[in-house]
N, C-alpha and C positions, 0 to 999 in steps of 0.2 A: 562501416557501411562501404559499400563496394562502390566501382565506381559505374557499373552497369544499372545497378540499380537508382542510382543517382540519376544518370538519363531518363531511364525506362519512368522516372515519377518526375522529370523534367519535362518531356514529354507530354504524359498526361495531364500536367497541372497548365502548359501550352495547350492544351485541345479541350479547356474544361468550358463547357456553357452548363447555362442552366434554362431548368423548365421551362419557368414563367418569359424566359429571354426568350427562347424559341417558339413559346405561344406567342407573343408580341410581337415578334417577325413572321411568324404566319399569318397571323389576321390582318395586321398591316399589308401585309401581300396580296392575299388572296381576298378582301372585302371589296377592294376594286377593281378586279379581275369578275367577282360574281355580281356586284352592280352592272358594271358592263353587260355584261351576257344579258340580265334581268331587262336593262336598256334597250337593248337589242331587239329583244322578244318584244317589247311594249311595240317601238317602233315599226315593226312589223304588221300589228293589230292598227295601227295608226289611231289620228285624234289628238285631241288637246293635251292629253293624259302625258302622251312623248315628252313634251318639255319641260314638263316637272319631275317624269322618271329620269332624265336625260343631265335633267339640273340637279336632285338630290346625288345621282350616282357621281357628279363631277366634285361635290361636294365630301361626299366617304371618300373618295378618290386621296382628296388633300386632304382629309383627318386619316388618312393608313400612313402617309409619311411618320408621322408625329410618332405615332403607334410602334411601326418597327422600327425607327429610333430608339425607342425607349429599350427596347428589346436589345438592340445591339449596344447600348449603356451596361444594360444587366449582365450578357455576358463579358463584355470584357472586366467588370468588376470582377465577377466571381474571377475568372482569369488573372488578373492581376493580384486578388486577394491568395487562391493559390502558391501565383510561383513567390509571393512574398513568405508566403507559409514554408515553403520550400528552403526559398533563402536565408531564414531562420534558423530552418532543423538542420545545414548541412552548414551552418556558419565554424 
């Protein structure tokens, strides 16, 4: 095995995520980003209704941490599961 080639899958097996990692850092992201806005709007139309939209969105808010955590668990396992696979083939 070469030694460029050794990189070039050093490299990659450094840049690896996965699916389900990246959908758990998007939803985690972007669920309290779209409660917000939905917030927003409510707040605008005013009424009783605000405090509860205002309270549930603060709520998905702290359940999206938990979320893209988990996400960013998932890839760095596959990542680490990777350059170990690595470490392995070129021992």
């Amino acid at each position: 095995m070469s030694e460029d080639q050794f990189w070039a899958e050093y490299e990659a097996a450094r840049r690896a995520t996965s699916m389900g990692g990246q959908l758990c850092k998007l939803v985690g992201s972007f669920l309290p980003i779209v409660l917000v806005v939905v917030g927003a709007g409510a707040a605008s139309a005013g009424g009783e209704v605000t405090l509860v939209i205002w309270s549930v969105a603060f709520c998905f808010a702290l359940m999206g941490a938990p979320i893209a955590a988990l996400g960013t668990i998932a890839n760095e396992t596959k990542r680490q599961r990777c350059l170990m696979e690595l470490d392995i083939k070129y021992r």
